[in-house]
C-alpha positions as CSV (number, residue, x, y, z in Angstrom):
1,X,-15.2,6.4,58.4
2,X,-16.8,5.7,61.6
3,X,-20.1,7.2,64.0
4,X,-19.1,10.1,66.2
5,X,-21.5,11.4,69.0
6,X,-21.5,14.5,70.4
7,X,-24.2,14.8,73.3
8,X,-25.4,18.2,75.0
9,X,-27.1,18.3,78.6
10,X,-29.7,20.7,78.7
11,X,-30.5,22.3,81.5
12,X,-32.4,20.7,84.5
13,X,-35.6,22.0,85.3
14,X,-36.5,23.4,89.2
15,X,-37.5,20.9,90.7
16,X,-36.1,17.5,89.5
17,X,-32.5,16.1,89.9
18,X,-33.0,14.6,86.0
19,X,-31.8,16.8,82.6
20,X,-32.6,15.9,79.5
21,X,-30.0,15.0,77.1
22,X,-29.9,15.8,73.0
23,X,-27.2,13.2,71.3
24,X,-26.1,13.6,67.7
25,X,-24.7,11.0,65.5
26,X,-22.7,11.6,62.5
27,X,-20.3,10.2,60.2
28,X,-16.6,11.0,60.5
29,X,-13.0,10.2,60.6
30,X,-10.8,9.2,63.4
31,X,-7.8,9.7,63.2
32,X,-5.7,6.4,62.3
33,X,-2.8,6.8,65.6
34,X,-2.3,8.8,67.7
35,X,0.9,11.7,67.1
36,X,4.2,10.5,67.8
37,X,5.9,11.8,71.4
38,X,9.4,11.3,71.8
39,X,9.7,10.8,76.0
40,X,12.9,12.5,77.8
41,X,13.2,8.6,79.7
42,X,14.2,6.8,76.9
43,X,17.5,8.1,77.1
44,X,18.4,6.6,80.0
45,X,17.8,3.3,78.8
46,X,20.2,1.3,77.8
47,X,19.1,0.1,74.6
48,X,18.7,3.8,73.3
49,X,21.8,4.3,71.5
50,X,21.9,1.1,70.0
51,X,18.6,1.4,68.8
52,X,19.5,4.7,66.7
53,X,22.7,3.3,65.7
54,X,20.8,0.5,64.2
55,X,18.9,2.5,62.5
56,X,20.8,5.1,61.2
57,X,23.2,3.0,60.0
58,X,20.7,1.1,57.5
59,X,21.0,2.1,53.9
60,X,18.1,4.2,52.6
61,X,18.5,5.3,48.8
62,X,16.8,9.0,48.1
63,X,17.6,12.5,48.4
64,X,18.8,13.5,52.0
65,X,15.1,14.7,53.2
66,X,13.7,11.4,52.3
67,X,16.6,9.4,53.7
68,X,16.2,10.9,57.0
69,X,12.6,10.9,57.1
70,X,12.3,7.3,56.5
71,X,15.2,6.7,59.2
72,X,13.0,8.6,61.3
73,X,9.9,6.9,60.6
74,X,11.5,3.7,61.3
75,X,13.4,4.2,64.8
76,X,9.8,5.7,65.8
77,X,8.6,2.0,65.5
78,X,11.6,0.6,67.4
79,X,10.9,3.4,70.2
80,X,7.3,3.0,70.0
81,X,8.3,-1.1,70.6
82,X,10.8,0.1,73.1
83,X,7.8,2.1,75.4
84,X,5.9,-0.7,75.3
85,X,8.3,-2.9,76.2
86,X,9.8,-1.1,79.0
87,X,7.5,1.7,80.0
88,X,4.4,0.0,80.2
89,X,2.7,0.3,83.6
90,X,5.8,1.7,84.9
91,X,4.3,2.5,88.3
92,X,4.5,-1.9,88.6
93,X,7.3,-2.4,87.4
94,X,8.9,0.9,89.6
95,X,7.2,-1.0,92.9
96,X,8.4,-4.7,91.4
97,X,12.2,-3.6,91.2
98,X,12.1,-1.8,94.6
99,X,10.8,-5.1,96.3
100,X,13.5,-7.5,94.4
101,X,16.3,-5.0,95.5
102,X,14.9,-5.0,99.6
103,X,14.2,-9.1,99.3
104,X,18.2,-9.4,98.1
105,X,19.1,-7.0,100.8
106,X,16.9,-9.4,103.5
107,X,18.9,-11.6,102.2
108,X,22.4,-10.4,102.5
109,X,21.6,-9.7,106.3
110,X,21.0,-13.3,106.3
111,X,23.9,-14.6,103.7
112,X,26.4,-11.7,103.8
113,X,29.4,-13.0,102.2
114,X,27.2,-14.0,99.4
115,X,29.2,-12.4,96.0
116,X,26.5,-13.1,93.6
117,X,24.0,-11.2,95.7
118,X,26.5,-8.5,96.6
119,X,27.1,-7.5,92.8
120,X,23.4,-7.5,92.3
121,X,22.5,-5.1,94.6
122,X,24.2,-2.0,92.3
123,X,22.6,-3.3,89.6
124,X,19.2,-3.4,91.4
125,X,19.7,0.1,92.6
126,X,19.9,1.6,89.1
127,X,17.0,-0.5,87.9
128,X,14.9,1.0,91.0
129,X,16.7,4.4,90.0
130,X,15.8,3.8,86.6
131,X,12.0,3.0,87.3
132,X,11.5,5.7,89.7
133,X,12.7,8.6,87.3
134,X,10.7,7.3,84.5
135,X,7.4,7.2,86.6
């Protein structure tokens, strides 16, 4: 139980660029989380797959509704960790992996019989890919 507010602007009167404002307090509940969303990028990543695997491969003793509920329940933390992990401010990370992949390019203008750089830059592009789809 927490304080909610809920305020209502009245109307301002002819001549005066003020209105007056009634707020009410009362007691309420919020809600604990936010609903589960299961987002279309995840995949594409690859940790995905494993991730269910993981988890759906874990022993759960019930009847088949609870089994998969609770399988459920738990690969939603593991996706949840997952967003977090990899989604968070994607719109940085999509303009961080787009710079690395141009500064190894620079650099294979300078050094162009450089393997290690070479094999990097397909890896870089589906990174940038990657980052730009999920944005």
């Amino acid at each position: 139980m927490g304080w909610l507010s809920r305020a209502n602007f009245l109307p301002s009167e002819m001549n005066s660029d003020h209105s007056t404002v009634e707020v009410t307090l009362f007691r309420g509940r919020r809600s604990a989380s936010k609903p589960f969303k299961f987002h279309n990028m995840w995949i594409r990543h690859p940790k995905f797959l494993q991730l269910v695997e993981e988890e759906w491969i874990d022993r759960i003793y019930g009847n088949d509704h609870f089994r998969f509920a609770k399988k459920l329940k738990e690969l939603q933390k593991h996706l949840k960790q997952l967003n977090k992990d990899e989604f968070d401010d994607i719109s940085y990370k999509a303009e961080d992996s787009k710079r690395e992949l141009e500064e190894v390019q620079m650099q294979l203008d300078v050094e162009p019989l450089n393997m290690e750089m070479r094999e990097q830059v397909p890896i870089l592009r589906k990174k940038v890919l990657f980052h730009a789809e999920a944005e």
